[in-house]
C-alpha positions as CSV (number, residue, x, y, z in Angstrom):
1,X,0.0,0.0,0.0
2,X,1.2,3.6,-0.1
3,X,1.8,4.0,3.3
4,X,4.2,1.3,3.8
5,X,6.0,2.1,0.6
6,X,6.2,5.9,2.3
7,X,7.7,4.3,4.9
8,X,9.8,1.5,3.6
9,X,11.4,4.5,1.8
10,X,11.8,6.6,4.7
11,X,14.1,3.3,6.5
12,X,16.1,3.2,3.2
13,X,14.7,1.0,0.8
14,X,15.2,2.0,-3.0
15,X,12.6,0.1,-4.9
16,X,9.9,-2.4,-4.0
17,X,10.9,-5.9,-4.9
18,X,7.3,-7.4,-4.1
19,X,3.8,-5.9,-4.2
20,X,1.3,-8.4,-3.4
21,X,-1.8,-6.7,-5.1
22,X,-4.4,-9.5,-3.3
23,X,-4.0,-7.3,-0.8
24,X,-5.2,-4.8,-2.1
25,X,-8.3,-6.4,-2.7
26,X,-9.1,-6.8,1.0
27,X,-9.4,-2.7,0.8
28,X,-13.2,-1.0,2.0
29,X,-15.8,-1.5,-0.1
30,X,-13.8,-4.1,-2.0
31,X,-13.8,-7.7,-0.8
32,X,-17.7,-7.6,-2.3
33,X,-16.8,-6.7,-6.2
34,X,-13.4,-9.6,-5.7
35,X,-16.7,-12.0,-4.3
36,X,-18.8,-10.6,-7.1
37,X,-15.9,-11.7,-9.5
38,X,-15.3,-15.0,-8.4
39,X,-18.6,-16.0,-8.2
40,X,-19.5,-14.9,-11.7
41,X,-20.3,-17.8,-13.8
42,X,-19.3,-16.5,-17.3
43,X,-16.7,-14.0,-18.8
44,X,-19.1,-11.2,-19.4
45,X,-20.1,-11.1,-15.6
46,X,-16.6,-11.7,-14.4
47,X,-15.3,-8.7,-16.4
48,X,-17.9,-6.3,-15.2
49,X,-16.7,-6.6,-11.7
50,X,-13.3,-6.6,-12.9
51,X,-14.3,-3.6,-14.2
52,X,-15.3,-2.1,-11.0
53,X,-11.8,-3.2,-9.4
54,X,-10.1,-1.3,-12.2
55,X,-10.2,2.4,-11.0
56,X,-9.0,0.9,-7.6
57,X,-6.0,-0.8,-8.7
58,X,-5.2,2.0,-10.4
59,X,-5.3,4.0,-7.8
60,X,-3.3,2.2,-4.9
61,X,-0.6,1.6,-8.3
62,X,-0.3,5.3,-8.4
63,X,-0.1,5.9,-4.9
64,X,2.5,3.4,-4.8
65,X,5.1,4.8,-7.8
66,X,4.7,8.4,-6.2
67,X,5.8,7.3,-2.8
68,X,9.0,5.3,-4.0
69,X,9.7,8.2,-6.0
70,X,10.8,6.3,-9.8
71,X,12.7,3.9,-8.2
72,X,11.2,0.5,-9.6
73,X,8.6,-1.4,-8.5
74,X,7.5,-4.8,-8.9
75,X,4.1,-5.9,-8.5
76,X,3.0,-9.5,-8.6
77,X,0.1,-10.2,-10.3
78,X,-3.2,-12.3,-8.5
79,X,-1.3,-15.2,-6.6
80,X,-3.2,-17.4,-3.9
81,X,-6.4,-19.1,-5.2
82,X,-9.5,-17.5,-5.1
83,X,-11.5,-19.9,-2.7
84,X,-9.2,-17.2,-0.5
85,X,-11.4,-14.7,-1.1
86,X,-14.6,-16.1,-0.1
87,X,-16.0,-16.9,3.1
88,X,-14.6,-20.6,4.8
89,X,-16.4,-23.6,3.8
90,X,-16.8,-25.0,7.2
91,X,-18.3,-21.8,8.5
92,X,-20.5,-21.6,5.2
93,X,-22.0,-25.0,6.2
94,X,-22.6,-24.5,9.5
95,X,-24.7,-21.4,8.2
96,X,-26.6,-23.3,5.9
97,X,-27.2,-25.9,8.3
98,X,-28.3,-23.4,10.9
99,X,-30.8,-21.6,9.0
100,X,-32.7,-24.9,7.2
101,X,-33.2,-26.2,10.8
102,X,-34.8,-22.7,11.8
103,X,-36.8,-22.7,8.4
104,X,-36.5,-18.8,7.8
105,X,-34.7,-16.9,5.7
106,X,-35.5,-18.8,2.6
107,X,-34.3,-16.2,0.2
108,X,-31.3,-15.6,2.4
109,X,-30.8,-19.3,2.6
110,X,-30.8,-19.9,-1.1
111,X,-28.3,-17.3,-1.5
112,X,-25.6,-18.9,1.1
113,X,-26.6,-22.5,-0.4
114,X,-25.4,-20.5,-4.0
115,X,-22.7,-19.6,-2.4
116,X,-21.6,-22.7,-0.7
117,X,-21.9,-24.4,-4.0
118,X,-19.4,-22.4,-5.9
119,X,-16.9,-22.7,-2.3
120,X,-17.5,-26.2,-2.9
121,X,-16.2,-26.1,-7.0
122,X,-13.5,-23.9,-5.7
123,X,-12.3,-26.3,-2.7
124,X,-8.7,-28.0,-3.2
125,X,-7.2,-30.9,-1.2
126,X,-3.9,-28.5,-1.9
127,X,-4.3,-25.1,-2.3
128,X,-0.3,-24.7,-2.3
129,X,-0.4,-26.7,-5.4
130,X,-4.0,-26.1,-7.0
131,X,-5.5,-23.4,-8.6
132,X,-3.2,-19.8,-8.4
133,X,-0.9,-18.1,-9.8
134,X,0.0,-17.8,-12.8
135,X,-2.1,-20.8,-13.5
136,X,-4.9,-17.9,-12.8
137,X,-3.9,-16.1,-15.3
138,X,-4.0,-18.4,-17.9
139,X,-7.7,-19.8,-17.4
140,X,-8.6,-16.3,-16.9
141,X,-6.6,-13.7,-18.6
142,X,-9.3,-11.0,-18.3
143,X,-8.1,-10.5,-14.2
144,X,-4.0,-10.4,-15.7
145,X,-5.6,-7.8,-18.5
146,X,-7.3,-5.7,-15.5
147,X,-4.2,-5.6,-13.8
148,X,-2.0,-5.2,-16.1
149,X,-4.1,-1.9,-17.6
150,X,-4.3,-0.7,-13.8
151,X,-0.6,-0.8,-13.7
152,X,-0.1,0.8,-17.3
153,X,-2.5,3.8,-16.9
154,X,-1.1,4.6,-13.7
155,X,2.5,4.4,-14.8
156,X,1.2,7.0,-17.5
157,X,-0.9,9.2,-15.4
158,X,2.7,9.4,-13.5
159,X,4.9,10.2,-17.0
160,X,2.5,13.2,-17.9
161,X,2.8,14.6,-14.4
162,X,6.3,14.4,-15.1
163,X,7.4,11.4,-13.1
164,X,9.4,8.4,-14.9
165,X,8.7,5.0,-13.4
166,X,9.8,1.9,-14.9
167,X,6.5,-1.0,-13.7
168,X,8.0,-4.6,-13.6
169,X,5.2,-7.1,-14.2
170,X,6.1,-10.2,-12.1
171,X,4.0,-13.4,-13.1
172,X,4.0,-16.1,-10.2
173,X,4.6,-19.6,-9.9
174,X,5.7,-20.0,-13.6
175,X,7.3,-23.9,-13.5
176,X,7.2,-24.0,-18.0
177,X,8.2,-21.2,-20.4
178,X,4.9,-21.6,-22.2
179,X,3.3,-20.4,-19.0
180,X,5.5,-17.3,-19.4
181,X,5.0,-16.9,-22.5
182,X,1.3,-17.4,-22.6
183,X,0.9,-14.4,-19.8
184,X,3.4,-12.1,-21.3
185,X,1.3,-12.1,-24.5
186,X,-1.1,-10.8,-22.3
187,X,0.6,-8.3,-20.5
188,X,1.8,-6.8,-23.7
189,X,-1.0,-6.9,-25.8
190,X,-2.8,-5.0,-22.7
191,X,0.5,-2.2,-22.0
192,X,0.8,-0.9,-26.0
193,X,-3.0,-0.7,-26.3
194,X,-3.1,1.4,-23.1
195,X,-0.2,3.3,-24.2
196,X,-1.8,4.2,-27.9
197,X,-5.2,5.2,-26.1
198,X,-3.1,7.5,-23.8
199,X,-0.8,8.7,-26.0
200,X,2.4,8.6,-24.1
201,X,5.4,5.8,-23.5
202,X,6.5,4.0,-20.3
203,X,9.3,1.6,-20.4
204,X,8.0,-1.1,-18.6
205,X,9.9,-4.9,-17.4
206,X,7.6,-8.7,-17.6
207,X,9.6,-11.2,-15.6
208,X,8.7,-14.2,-13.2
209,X,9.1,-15.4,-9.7
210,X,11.6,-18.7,-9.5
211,X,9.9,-20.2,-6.9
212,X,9.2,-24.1,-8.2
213,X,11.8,-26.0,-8.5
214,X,11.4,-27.1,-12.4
215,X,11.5,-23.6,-13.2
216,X,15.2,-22.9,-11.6
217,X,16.3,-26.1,-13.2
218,X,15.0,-24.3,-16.8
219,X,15.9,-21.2,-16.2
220,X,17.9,-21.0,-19.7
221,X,14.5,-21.2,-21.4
222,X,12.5,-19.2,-19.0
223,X,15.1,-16.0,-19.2
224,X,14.3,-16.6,-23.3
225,X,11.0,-14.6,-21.9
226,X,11.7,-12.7,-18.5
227,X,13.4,-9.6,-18.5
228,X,13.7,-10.3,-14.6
229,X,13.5,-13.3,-11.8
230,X,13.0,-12.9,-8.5
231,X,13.6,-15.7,-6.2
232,X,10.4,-16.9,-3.9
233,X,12.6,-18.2,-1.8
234,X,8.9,-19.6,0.7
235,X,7.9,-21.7,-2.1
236,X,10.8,-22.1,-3.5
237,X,11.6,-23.8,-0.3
238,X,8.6,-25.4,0.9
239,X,8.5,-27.0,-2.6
240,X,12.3,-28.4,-2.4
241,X,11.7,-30.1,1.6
242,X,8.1,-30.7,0.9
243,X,7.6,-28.9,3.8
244,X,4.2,-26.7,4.5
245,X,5.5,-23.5,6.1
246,X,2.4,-23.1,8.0
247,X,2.4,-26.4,9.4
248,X,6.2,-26.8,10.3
249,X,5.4,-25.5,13.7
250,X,4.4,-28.6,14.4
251,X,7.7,-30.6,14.1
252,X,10.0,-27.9,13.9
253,X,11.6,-27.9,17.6
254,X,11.5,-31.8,18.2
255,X,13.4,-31.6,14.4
256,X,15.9,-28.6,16.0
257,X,16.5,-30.9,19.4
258,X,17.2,-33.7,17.5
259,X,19.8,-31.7,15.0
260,X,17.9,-33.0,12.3
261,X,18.1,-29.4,11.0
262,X,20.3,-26.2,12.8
263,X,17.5,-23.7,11.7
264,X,14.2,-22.6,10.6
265,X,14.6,-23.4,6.6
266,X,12.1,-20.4,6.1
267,X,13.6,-17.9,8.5
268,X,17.5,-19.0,7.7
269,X,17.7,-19.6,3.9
270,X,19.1,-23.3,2.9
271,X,22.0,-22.6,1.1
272,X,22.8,-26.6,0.8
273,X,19.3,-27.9,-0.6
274,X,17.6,-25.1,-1.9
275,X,20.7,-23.0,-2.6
276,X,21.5,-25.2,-5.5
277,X,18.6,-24.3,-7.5
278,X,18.9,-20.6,-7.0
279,X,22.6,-21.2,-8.1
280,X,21.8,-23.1,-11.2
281,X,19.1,-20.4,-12.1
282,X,21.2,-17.6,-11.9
283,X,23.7,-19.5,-14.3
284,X,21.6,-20.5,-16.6
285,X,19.4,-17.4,-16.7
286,X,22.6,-15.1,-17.4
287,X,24.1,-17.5,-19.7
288,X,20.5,-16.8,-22.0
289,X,20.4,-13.1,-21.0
290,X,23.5,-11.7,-19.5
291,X,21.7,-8.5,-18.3
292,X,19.0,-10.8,-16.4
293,X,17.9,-8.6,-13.3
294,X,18.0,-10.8,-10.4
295,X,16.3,-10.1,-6.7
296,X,14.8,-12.3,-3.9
297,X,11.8,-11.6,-2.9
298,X,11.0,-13.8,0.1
299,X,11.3,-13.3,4.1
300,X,15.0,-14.9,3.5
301,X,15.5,-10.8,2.1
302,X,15.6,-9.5,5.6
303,X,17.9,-12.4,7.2
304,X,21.5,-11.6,7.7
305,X,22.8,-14.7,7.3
306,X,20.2,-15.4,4.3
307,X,21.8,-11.9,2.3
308,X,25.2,-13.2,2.8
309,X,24.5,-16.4,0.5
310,X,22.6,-14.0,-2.0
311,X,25.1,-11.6,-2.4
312,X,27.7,-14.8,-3.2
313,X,25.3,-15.8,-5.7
314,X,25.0,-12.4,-7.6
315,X,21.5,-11.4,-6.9
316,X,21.3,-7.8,-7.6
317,X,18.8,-7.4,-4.8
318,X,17.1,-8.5,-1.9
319,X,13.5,-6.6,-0.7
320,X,11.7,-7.7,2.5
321,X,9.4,-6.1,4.8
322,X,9.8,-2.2,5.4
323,X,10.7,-2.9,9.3
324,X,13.5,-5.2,8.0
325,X,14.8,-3.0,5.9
326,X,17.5,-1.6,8.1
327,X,19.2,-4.7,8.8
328,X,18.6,-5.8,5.3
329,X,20.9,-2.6,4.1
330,X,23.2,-3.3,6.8
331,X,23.5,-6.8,5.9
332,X,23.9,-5.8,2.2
333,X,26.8,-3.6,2.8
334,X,28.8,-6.2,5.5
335,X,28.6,-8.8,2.5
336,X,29.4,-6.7,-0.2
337,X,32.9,-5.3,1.7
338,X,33.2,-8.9,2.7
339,X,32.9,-10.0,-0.6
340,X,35.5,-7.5,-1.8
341,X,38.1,-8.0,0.6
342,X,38.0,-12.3,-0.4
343,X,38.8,-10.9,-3.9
């Protein structure tokens, strides 16, 4: 949001290397046109409430670019699956239960029992590995289109006020070029017609999160359509342990006692398992495109000890959460001299 890109600034930061714009949907007034969407059984509705998120993605994109200033920005487009958005399933079904044993509401109740149904279609046994992400995108490229027009129209609004940003379009959870490929069409197709109806130019960046392993070990044919990777160093590792990072709670200390492993894999980055992949995508992404921008985009970006490994790698970046910034910079600067002095 603007406010924390205010003051991420303010602590240092020079650029934003992540903007989740779900979150933007859980905004006032907004969490009813995303249900509206989601719900919508055919393109036509789907794209009416998309057009109604328009003006508001738009919006937070602007306030966004102003406060950081023309240093760049990345924004990720849609990433977790939509059943997200909706109210839980269990709580839906209690509700429908609830109100067919009191026998009122009947309108109301057909309403929920419409609702519940299109939970149910949504449901997955595995959200991590179901239904988001770019995988989004390419069933339904009218919400990458919205986004990418919010993004494009604000980056213009910007240029004529005399302010030169530079958008990077991140696509998530891209594991085959084709899926790259498929989305950038989009993306561009979208950015020079908004660019003709406005009248003015933005240079503008489409690149992908690394974040599944197949896509790291590809990287050469990925970077053949990304003008950018940033690692997702979460996924990237829960995918590589098979570990759920909201669930390793449960095991994590007895695994830590046992010195089955020294540290938290999603708080310390695992420069021996996952560190590999990271490695081999950075080598085969510059060998493609030598100019490849490369960044890290996960929690790992605020670690110390995390930044070190990065830095060794040749990332050109690491962005965390604006609090973090301040050790992140600090970090940054002890590796680089570091880094120097070894050479």
């Amino acid at each position: 949001q603007p406010d924390q890109a205010r003051l991420a600034y303010a602590f240092g930061a020079r650029g934003i290397g992540l903007c989740r714009t779900e979150h933007m949907f859980f905004g006032k007034g907004r969490l009813e046109i995303v249900q509206r969407m989601i719900l919508a059984t055919n393109e036509k509705d789907r794209r009416k409430a998309l057009a109604k998120l328009l003006p508001l993605q738009r919006e937070d994109f602007y306030g966004v670019f102003k406060e950081m200033r023309g240093e760049a920005v990345t924004i990720r487009t849609i990433d977790p699956p939509l059943h997200e958005f909706l109210p839980k399933r269990e709580e839906l079904m209690v509700e429908v239960a609830t109100m067919e044993l009191s026998g009122e509401n009947k309108s109301q109740l057909k309403e929920k029992k419409s609702l519940l149904r299109r939970v149910e279609q949504l449901h997955e046994f595995n959200p991590m590995l179901g239904h988001r992400g770019v995988r989004l995108g390419v069933t339904y490229p009218e919400i990458t289109e919205m986004q990418v027009r919010a993004i494009i129209e604000a980056a213009c609004k910007l240029a004529s006020e005399g302010l030169k940003v530079t958008p990077e379009i991140m696509i998530p959870l891209v594991g085959h070029v084709k899926e790259l490929r498929d989305q950038k069409n989009v993306a561009t197709r979208v950015a020079e017609e908004v660019m003709k109806e406005q009248g003015i130019r933005v240079k503008y960046m489409i690149g992908t999160m690394i974040e599944v392993p197949r896509a790291a070990l590809t990287a050469d044919k990925i970077a053949t359509e990304a003008d950018f990777f940033s690692f997702g160093t979460n996924d990237l590792t829960q995918l590589t342990f098979g570990f759920s990072r909201d669930d390793i709670g449960k095991f994590l200390r007895i695994y830590q006692d046992k010195k089955i492993l020294d540290k938290d894999p999603f708080a310390t980055f695992d420069s021996e398992g996952v560190g590999p992949l990271v490695k081999t995508a950075v080598k085969l992404g510059r060998e493609t495109r030598p100019r490849l921008k490369l960044g890290v985009c996960g929690e790992h970006g605020g670690d110390p000890a995390s930044i070190q490994f990065f830095e060794r790698v040749g990332l050109d970046y690491v962005s965390c959460s604006p609090y973090r910034v301040p050790v992140a910079r600090l970090a940054a600067a002890q590796s680089n001299l570091s880094l120097r002095e070894e050479n």
